[in-house]
TIRO-2110 file (N, C-alpha, C; in Angstrom, 1 decimal):
// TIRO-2110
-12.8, 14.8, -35.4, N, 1, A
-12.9, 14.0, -34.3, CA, 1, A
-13.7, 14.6, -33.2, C, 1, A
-14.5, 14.0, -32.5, N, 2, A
-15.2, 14.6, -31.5, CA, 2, A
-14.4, 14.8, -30.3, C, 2, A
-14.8, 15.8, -29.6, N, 3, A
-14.2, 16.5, -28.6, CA, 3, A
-15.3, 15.8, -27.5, C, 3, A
-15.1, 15.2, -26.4, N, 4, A
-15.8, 14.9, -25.6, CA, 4, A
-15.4, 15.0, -24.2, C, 4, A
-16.3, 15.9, -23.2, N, 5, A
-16.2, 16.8, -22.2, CA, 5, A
-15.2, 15.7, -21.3, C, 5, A
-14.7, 16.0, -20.9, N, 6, A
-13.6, 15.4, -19.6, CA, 6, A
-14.4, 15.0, -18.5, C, 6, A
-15.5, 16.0, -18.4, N, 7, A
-16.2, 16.3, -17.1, CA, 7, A
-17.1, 15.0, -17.1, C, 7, A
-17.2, 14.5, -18.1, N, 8, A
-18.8, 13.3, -17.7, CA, 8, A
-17.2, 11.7, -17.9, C, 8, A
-16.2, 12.1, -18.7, N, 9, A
-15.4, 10.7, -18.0, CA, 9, A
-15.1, 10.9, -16.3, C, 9, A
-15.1, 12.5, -15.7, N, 10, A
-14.6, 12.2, -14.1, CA, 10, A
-16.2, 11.6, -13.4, C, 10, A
-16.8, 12.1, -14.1, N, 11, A
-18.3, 11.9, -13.7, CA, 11, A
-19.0, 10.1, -13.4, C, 11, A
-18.6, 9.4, -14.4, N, 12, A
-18.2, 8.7, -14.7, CA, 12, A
-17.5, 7.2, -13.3, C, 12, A
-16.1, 7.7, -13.2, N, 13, A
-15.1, 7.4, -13.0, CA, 13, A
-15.3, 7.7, -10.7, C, 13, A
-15.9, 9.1, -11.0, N, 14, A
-16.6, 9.0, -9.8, CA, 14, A
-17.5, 7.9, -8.9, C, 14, A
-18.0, 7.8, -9.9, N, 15, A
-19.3, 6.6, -9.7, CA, 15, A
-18.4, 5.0, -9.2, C, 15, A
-17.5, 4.6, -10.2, N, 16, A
-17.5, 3.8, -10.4, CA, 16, A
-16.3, 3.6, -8.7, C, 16, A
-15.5, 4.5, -8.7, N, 17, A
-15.2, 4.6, -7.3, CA, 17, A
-15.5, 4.4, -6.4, C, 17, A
-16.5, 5.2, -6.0, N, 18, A
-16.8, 5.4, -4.9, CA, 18, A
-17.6, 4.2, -4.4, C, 18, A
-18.0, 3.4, -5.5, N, 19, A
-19.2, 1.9, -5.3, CA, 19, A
-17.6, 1.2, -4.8, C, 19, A
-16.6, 1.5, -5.7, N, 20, A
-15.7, 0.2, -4.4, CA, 20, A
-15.2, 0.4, -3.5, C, 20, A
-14.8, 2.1, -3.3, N, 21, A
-14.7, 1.8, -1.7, CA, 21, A
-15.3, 1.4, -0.4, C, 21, A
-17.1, 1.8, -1.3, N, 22, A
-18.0, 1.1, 0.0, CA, 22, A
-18.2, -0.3, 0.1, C, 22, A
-17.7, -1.2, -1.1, N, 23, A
-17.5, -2.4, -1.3, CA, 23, A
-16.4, -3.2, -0.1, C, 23, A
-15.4, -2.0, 0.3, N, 24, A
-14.2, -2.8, 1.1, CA, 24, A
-14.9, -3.2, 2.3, C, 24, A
-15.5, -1.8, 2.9, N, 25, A
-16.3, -2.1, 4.6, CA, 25, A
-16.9, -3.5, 4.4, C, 25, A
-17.6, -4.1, 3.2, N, 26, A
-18.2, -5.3, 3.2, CA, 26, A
-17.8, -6.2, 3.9, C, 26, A
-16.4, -6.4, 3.7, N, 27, A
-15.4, -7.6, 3.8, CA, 27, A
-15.3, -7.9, 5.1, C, 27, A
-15.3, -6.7, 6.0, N, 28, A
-15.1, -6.9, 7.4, CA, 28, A
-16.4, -7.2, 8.5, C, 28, A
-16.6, -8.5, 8.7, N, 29, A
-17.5, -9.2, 9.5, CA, 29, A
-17.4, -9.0, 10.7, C, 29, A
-18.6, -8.7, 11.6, N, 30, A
-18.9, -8.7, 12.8, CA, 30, A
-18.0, -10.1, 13.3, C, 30, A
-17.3, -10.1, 14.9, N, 31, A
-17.3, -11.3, 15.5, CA, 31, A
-18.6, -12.2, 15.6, C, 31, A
-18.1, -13.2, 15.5, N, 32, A
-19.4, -14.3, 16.1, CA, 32, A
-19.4, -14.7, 17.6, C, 32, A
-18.5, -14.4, 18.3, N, 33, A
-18.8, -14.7, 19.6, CA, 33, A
-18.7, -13.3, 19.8, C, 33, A
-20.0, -13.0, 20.8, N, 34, A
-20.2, -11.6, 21.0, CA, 34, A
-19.7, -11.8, 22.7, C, 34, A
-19.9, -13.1, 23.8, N, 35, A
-19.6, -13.2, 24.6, CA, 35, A
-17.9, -12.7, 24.9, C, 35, A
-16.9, -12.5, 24.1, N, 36, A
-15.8, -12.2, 23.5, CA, 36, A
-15.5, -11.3, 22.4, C, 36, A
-16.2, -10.5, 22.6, N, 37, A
-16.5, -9.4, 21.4, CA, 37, A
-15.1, -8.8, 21.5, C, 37, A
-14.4, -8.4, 22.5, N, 38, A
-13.6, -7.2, 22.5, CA, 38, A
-11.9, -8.1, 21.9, C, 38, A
-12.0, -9.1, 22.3, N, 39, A
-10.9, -9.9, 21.5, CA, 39, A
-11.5, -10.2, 20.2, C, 39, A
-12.6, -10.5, 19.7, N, 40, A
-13.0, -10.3, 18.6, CA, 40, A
-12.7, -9.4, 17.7, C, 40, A
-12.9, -8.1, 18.2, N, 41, A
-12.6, -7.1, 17.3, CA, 41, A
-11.1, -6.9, 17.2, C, 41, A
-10.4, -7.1, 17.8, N, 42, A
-9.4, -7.2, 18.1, CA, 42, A
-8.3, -8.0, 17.0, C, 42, A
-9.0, -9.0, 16.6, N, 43, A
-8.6, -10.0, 15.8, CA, 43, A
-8.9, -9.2, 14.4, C, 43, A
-9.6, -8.9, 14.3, N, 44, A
-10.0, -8.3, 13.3, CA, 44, A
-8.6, -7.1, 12.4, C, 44, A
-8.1, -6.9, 13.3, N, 45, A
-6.8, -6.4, 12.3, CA, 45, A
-6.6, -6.7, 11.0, C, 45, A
-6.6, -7.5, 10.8, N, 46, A
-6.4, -7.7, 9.4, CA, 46, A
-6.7, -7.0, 8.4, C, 46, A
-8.5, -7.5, 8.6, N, 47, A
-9.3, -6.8, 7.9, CA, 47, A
-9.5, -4.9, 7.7, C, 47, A
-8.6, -4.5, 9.4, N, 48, A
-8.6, -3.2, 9.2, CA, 48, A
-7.4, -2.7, 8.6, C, 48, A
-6.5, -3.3, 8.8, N, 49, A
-5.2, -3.1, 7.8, CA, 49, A
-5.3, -2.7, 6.5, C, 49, A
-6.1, -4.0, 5.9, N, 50, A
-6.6, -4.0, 4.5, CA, 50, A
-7.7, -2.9, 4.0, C, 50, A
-8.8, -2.8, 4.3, N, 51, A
-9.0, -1.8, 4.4, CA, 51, A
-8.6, -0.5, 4.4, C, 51, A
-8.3, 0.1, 5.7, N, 52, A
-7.2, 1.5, 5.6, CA, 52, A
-6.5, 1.8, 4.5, C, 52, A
-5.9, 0.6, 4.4, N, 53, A
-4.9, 0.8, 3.5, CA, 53, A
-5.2, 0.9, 1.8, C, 53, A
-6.3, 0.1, 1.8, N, 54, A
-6.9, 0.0, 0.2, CA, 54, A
-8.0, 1.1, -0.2, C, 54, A
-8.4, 1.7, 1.1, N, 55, A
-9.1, 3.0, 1.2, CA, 55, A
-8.5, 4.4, 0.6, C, 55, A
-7.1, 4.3, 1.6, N, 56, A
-6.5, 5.8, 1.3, CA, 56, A
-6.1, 5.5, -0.3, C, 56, A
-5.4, 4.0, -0.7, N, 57, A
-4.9, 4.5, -1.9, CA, 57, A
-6.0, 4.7, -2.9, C, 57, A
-7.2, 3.6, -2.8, N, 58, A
-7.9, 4.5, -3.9, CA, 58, A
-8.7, 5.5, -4.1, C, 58, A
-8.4, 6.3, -2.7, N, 59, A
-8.5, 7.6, -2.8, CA, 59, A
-7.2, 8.1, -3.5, C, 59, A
-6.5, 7.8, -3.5, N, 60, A
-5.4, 8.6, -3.9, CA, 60, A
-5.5, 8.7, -6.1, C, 60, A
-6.0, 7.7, -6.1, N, 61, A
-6.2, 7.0, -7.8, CA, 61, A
-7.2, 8.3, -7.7, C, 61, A
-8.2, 8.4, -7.0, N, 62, A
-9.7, 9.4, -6.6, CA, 62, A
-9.1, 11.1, -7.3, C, 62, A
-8.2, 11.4, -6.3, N, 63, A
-7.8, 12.5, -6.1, CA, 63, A
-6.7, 12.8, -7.5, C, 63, A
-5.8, 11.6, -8.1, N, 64, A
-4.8, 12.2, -8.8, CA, 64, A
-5.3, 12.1, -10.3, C, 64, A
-6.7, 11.2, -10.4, N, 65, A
-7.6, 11.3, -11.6, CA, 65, A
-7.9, 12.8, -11.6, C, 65, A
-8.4, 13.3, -11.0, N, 66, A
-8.9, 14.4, -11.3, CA, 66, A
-8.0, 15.4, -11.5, C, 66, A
-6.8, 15.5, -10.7, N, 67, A
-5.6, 16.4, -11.3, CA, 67, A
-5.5, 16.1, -12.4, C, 67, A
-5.2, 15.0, -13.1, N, 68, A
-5.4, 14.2, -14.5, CA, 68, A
-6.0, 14.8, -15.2, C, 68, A
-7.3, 15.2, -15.2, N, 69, A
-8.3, 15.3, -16.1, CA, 69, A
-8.8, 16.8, -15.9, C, 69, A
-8.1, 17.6, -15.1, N, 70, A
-8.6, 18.8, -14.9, CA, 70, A
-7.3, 19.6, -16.1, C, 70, A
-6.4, 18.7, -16.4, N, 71, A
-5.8, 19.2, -17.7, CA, 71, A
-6.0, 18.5, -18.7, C, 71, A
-6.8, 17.8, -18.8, N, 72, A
-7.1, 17.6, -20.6, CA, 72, A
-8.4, 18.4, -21.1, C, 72, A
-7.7, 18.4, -22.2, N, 73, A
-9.3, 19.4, -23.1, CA, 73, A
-10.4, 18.4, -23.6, C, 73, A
-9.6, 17.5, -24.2, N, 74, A
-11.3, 16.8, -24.5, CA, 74, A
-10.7, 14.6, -24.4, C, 74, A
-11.3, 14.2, -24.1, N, 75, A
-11.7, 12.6, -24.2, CA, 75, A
-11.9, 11.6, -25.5, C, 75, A
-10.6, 11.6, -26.4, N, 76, A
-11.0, 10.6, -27.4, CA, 76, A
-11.3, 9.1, -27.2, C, 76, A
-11.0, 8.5, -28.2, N, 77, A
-11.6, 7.3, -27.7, CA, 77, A
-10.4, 6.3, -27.1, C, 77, A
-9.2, 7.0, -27.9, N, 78, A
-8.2, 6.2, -26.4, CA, 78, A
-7.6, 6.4, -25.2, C, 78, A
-8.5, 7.6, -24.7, N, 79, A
-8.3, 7.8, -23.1, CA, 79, A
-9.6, 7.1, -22.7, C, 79, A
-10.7, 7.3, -23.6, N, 80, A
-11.9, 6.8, -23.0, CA, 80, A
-11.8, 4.8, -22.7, C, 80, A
-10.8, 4.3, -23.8, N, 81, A
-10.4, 3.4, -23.4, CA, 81, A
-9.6, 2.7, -22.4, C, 81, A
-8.6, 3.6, -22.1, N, 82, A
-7.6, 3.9, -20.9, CA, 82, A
-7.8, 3.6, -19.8, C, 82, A
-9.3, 4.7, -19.9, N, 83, A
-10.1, 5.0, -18.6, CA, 83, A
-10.6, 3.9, -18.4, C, 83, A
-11.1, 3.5, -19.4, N, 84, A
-12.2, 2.1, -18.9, CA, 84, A
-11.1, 1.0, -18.1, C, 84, A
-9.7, 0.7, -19.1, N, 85, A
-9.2, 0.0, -18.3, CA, 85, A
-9.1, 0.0, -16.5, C, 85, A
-8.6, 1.4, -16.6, N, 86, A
-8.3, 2.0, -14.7, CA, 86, A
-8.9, 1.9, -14.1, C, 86, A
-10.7, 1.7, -14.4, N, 87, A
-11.9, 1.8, -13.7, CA, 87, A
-12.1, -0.2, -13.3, C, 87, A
-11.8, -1.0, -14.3, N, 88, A
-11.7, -2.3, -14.1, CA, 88, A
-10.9, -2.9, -13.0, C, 88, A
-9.7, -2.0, -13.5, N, 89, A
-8.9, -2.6, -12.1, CA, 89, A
-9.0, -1.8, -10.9, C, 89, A
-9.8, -0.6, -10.6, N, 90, A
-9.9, -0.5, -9.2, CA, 90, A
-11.2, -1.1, -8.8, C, 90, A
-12.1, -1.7, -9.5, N, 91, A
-13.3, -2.3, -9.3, CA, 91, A
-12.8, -3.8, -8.5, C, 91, A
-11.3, -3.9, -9.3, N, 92, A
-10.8, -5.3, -8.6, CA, 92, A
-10.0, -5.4, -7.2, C, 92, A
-10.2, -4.3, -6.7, N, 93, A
-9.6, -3.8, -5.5, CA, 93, A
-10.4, -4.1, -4.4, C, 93, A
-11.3, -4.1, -4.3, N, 94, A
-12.1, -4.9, -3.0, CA, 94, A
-12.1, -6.2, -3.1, C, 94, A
-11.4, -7.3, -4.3, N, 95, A
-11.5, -8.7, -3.9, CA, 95, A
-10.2, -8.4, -3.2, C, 95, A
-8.9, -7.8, -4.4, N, 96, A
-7.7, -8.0, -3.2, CA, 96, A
-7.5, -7.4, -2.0, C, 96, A
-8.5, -6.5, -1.6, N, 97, A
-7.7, -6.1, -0.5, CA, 97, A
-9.1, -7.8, 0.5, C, 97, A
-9.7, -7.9, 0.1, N, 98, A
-10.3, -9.5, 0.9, CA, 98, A
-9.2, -10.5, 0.8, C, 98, A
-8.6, -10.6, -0.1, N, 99, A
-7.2, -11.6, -0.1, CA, 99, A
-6.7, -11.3, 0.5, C, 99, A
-6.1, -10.0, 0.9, N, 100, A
-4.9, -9.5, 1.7, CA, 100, A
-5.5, -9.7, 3.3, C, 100, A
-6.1, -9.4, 3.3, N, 101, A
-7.1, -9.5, 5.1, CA, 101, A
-7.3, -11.0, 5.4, C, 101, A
-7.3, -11.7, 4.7, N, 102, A
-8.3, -13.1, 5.1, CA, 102, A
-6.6, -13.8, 5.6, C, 102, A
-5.8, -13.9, 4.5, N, 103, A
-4.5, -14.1, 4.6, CA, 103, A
-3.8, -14.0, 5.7, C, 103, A
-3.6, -12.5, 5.8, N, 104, A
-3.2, -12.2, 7.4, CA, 104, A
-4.5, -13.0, 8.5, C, 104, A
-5.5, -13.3, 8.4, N, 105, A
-6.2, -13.3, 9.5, CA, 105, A
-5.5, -15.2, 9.7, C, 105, A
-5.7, -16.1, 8.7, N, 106, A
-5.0, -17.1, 8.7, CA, 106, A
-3.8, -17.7, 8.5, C, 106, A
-3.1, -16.6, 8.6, N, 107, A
-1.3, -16.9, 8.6, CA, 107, A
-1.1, -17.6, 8.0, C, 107, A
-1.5, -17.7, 6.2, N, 108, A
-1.4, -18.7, 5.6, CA, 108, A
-1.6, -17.3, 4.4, C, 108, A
-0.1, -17.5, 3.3, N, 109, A
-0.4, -17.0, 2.0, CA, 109, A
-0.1, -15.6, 2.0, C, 109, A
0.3, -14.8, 2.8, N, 110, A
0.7, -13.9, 3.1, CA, 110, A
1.7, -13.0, 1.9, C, 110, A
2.5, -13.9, 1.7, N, 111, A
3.2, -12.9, 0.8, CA, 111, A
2.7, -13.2, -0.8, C, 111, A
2.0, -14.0, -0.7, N, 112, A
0.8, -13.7, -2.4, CA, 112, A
0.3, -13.0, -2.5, C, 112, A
-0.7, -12.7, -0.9, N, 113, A
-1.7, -12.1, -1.0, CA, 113, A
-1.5, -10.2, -1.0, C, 113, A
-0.1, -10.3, 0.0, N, 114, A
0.8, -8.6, -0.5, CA, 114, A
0.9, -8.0, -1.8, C, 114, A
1.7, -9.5, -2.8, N, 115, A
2.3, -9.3, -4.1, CA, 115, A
0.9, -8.8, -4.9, C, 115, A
-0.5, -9.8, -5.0, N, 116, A
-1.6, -9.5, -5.5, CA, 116, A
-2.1, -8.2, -5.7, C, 116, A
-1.9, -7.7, -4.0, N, 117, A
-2.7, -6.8, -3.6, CA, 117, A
-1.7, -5.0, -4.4, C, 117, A
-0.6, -5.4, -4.6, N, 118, A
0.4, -4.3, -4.7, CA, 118, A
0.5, -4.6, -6.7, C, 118, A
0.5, -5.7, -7.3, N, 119, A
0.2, -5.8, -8.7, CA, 119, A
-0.8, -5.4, -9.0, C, 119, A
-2.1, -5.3, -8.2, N, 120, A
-3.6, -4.7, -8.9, CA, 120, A
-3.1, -3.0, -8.7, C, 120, A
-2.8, -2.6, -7.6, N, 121, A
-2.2, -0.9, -7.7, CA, 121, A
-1.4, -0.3, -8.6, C, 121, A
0.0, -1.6, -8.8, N, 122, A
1.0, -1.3, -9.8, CA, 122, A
0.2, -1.0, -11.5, C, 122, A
-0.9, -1.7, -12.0, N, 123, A
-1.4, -2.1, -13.3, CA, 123, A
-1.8, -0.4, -13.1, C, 123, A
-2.7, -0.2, -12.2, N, 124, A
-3.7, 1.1, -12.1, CA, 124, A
-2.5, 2.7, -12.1, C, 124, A
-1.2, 2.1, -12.1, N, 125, A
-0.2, 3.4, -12.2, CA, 125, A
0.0, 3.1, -13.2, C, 125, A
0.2, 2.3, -13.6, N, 126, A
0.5, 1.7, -15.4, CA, 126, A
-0.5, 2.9, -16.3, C, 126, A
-1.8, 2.5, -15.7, N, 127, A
-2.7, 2.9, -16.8, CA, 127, A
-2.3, 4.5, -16.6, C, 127, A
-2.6, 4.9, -15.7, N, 128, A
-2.4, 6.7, -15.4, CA, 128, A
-1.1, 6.7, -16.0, C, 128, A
0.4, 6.1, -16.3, N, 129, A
1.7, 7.0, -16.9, CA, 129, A
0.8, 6.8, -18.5, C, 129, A
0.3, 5.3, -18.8, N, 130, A
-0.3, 5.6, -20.4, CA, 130, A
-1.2, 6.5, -21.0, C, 130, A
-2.0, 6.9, -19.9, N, 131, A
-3.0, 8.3, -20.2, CA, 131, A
-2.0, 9.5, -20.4, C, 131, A
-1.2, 9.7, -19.4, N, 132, A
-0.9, 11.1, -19.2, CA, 132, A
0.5, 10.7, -20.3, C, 132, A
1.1, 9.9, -20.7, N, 133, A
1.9, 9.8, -21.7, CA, 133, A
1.2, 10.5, -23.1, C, 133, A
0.2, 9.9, -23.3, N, 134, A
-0.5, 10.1, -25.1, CA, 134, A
-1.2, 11.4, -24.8, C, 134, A
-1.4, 11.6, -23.8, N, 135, A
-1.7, 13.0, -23.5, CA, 135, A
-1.2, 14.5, -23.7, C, 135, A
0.4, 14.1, -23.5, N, 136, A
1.4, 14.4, -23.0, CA, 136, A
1.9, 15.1, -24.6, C, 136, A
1.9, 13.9, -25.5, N, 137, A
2.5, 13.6, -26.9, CA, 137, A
1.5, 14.7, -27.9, C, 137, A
0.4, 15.6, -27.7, N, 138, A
0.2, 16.3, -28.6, CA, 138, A
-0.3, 17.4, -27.7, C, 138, A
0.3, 18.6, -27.9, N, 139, A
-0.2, 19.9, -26.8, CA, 139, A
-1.9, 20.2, -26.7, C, 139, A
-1.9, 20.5, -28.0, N, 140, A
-4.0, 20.2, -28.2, CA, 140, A
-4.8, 19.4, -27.2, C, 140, A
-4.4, 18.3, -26.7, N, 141, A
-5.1, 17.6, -25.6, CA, 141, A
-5.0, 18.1, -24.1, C, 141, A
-4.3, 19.1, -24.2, N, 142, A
-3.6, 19.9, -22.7, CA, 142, A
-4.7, 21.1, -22.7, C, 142, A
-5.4, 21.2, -21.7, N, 143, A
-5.3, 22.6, -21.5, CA, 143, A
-4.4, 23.3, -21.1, C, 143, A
-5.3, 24.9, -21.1, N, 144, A
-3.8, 25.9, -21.0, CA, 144, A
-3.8, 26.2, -19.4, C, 144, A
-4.6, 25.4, -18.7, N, 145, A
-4.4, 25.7, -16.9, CA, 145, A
-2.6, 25.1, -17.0, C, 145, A
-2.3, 24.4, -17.5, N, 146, A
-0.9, 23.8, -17.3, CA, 146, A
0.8, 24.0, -18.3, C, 146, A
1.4, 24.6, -17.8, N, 147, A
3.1, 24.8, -18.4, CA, 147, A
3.9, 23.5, -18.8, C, 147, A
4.6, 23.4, -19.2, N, 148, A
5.7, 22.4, -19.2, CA, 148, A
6.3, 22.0, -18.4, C, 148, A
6.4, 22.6, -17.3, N, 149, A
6.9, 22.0, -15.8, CA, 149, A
6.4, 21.4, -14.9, C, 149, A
4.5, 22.0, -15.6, N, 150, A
4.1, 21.4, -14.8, CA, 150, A
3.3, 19.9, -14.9, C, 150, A
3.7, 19.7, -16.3, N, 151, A
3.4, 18.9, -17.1, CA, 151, A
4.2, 17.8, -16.9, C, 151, A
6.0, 17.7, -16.9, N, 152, A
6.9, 17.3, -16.4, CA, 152, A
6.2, 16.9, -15.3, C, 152, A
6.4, 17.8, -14.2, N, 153, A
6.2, 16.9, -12.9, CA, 153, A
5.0, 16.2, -12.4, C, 153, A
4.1, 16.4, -13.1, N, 154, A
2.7, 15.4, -13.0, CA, 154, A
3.3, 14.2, -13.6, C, 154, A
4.3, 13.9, -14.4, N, 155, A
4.5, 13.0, -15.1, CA, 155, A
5.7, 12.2, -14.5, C, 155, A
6.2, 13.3, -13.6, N, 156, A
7.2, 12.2, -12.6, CA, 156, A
6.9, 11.8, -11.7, C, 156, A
5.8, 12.5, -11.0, N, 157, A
4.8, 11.6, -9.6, CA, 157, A
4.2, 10.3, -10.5, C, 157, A
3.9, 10.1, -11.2, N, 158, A
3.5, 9.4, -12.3, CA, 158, A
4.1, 7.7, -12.1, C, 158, A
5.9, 8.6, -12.8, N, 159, A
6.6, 7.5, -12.9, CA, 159, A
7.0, 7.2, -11.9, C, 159, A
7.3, 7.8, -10.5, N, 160, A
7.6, 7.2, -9.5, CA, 160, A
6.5, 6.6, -8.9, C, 160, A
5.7, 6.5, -8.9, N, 161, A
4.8, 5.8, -8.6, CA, 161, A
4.7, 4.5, -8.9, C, 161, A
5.1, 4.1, -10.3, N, 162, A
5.4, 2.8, -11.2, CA, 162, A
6.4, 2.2, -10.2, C, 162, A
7.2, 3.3, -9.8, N, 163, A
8.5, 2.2, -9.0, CA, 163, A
8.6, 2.0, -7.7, C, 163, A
7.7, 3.0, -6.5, N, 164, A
7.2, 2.4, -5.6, CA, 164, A
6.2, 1.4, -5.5, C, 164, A
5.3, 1.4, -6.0, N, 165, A
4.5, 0.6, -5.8, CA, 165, A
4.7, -1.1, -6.2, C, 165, A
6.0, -0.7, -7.2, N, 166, A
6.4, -2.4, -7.8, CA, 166, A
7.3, -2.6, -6.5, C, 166, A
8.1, -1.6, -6.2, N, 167, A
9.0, -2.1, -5.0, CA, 167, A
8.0, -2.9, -4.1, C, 167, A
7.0, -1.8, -3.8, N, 168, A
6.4, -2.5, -2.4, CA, 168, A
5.4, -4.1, -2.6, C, 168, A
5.2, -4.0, -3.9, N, 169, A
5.0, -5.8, -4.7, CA, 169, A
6.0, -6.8, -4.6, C, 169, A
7.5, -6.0, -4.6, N, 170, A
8.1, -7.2, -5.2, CA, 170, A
8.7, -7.5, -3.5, C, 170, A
8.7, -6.7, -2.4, N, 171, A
8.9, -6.5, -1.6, CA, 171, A
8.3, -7.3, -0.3, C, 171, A
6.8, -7.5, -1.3, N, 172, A
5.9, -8.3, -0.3, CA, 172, A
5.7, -9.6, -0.3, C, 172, A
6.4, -10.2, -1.6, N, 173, A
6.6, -11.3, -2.0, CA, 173, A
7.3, -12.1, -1.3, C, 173, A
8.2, -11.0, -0.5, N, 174, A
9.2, -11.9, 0.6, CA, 174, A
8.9, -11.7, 1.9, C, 174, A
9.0, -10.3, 2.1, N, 175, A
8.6, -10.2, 3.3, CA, 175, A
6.9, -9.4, 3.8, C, 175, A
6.1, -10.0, 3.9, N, 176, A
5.0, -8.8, 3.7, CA, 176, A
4.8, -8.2, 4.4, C, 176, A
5.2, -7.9, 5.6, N, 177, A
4.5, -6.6, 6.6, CA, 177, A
5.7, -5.4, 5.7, C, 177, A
7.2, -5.8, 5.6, N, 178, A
7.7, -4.8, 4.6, CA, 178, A
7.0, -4.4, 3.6, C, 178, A
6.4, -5.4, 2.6, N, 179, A
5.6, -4.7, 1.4, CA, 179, A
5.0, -3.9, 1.8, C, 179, A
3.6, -4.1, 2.9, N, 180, A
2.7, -3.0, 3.5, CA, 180, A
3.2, -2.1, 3.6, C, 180, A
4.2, -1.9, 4.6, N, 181, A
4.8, -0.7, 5.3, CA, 181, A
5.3, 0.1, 4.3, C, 181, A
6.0, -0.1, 3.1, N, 182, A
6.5, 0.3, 1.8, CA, 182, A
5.2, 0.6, 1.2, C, 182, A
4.1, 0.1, 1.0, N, 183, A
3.1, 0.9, 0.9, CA, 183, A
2.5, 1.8, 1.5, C, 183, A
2.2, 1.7, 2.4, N, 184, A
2.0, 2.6, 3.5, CA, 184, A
2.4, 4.1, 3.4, C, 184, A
3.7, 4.0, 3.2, N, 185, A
4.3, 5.1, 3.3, CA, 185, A
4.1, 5.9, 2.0, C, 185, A
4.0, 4.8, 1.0, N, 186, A
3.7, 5.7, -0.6, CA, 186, A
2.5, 6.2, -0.2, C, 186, A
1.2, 5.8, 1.1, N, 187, A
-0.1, 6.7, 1.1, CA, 187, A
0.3, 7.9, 1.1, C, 187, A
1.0, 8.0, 2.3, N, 188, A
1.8, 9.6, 3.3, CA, 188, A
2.4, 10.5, 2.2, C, 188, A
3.5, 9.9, 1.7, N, 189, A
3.7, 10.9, 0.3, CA, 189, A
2.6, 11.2, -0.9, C, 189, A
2.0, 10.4, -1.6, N, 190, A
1.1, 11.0, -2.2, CA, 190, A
0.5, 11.8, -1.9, C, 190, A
-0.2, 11.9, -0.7, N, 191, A
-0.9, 12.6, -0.5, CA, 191, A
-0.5, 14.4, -0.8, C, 191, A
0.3, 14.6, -0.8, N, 192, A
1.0, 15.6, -0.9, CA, 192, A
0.5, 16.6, -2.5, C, 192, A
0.4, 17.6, -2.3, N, 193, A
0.1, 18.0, -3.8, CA, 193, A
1.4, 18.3, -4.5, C, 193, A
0.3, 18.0, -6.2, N, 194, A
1.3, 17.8, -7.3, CA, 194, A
2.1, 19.1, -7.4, C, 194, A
3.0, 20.0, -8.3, N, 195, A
3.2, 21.0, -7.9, CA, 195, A
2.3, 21.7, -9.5, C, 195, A
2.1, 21.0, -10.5, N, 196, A
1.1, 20.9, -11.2, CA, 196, A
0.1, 21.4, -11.3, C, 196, A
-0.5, 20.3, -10.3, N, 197, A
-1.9, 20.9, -9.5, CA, 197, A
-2.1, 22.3, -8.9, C, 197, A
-1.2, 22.6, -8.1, N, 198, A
-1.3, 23.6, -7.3, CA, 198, A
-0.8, 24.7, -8.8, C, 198, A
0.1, 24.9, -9.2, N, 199, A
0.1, 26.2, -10.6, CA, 199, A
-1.3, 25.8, -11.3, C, 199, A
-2.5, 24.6, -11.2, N, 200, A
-3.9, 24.8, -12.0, CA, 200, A
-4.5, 25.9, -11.0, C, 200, A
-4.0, 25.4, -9.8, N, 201, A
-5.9, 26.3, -8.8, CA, 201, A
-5.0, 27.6, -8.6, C, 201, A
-3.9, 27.8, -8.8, N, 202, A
-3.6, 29.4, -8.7, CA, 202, A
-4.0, 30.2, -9.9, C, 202, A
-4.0, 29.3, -11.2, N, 203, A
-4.2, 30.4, -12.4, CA, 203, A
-6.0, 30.3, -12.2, C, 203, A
-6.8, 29.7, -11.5, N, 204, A
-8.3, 29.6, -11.7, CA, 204, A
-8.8, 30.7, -10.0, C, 204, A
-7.8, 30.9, -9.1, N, 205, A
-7.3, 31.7, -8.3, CA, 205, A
-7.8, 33.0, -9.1, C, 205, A
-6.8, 33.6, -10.3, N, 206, A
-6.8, 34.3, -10.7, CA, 206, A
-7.9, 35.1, -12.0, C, 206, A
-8.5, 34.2, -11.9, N, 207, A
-9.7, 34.4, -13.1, CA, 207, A
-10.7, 35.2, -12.9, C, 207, A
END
């Protein structure tokens, strides 16, 4: 079977990111009355909500891909399919976070446009527990930057992830500024390093 470098799927996966985060800024339109510009912008919340918020997390997809893939040894063809999937649905992340913003800006549709916006994130943890599951299931696909603990708990930020992020979906469906805020807060904690991560850059510390 071919061994294929990790480095050109982050490479990759980079690319395909970083085109949607610049994709979000799109969404948000100058006022048209500039005579009222400052209530203009003002109105504009929405759009910054959405934004911020669809920003940090796919940074966060950004950031825990790469802890991801800084422990695998090589790229078969069902991670490389994996990947493709995860790359689709954050590509789909600048229409929703435009549903989520337009919604709020017209007080109309609001808890669809939460549930939407929190179902496209929930699929994109989906795919990351299925990567790091089959990954998981034969040691040969691990490098040796990583232990079994630390393996474990890359795989429980993982799974909790599946269950915040559906809370904050199923959450939004009723009430949406809760869904957000329930999102929101999953930014604040993620952000946080894996403890995974951190035993890779000490043993590369050590080299």
């Amino acid at each position: 079977m071919a061994e294929r470098d990790p480095a050109r799927v982050m490479a990759v996966s980079d690319g395909v990111i970083a085109i949607a985060v610049t994709l979000l800024v799109l969404e948000i339109k100058p006022p048209e009355d500039s005579a009222h510009l400052l209530h203009g912008l003002l109105a504009l919340w929405p759009s910054y909500l959405a934004y911020v918020v669809t920003f940090m997390l796919i940074g966060q997809i950004w950031a825990n891909h790469h802890v991801m893939f800084d422990h695998i040894r090589h790229a078969d063809r069902t991670i490389l399919f994996l990947n493709t999937l995860l790359l689709m649905d954050v590509s789909f992340l600048p229409f929703a976070a435009s549903v989520l913003a337009k919604s709020f800006r017209d007080g109309e549709g609001e808890r669809v446009a939460v549930a939407l916006h929190g179902i496209v994130f929930w699929l994109a943890a989906v795919i990351f527990n299925l990567i790091w599951g089959y990954v998981r299931r034969d040691p040969g696909r691990l490098s040796g930057n990583i232990d079994q603990a630390g393996v474990r708990s890359v795989g429980r930020r993982f799974r909790l992830a599946l269950a915040w992020i559906g809370l904050g979906a199923l959450l939004g469906a009723f009430v949406p500024l809760l869904g957000v805020a329930v999102t929101a807060a999953f930014v604040v904690y993620y952000w946080l390093p894996i403890s995974g991560e951190l035993s890779f850059w000490r043993s590369r510390a050590h080299d």
